[in-house]
BAZALUM-776626 format. One record per residue (C-alpha): x, y, z. Coordinates in steps of 0.1 Angstrom, whole numbers, padded with zeros to 4 digits, always signed. Each point is the difference from the previous one (the first is absolute). Example, Ala and Ser with C-alpha at 12.3 -4.5 7.8 and 13.67 -1.06 7.14 Angstrom:
2
+0123-0045+0078
+0014+0034-0007
% end
This chain:
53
+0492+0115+0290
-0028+0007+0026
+0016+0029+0017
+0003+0019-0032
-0037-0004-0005
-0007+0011+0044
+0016+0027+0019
-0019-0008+0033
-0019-0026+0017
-0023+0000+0028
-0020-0027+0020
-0035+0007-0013
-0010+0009+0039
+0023+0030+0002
-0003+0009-0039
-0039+0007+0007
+0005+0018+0035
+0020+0022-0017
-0030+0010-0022
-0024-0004+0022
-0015-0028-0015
-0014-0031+0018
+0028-0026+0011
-0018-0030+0005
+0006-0037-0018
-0007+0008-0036
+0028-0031-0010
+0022+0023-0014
+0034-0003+0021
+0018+0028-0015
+0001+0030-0026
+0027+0008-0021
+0004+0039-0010
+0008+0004-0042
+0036+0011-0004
-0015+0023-0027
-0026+0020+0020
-0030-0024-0021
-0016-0017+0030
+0002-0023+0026
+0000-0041-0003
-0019-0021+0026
+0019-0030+0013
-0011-0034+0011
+0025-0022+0013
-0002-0040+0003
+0021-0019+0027
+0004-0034-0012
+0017-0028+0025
+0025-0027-0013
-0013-0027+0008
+0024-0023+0020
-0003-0035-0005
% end
């Protein structure tokens, strides 16, 4: 279960202002913090339509 593995989430744009890193594009949509203290894990998310026929 994912939110075993992640105790926090942030949009990548607010994650990396609040390190003072750069927030531009970089493709990654989001970063999950390690429940454990390990790391963090960058998230890129696909929206797919259904396609209506």
């Amino acid at each position: 279960m994912q939110g075993q593995t992640y105790d926090k989430v942030w949009l990548f744009k607010d994650w990396a202002i609040e390190r003072g890193l750069p927030s531009k594009d970089t493709s990654i949509d989001l970063v999950a913090r390690h429940a454990d203290g390990s790391g963090f894990c960058a998230v890129q998310c696909k929206f797919y339509a259904v396609e209506c026929h």
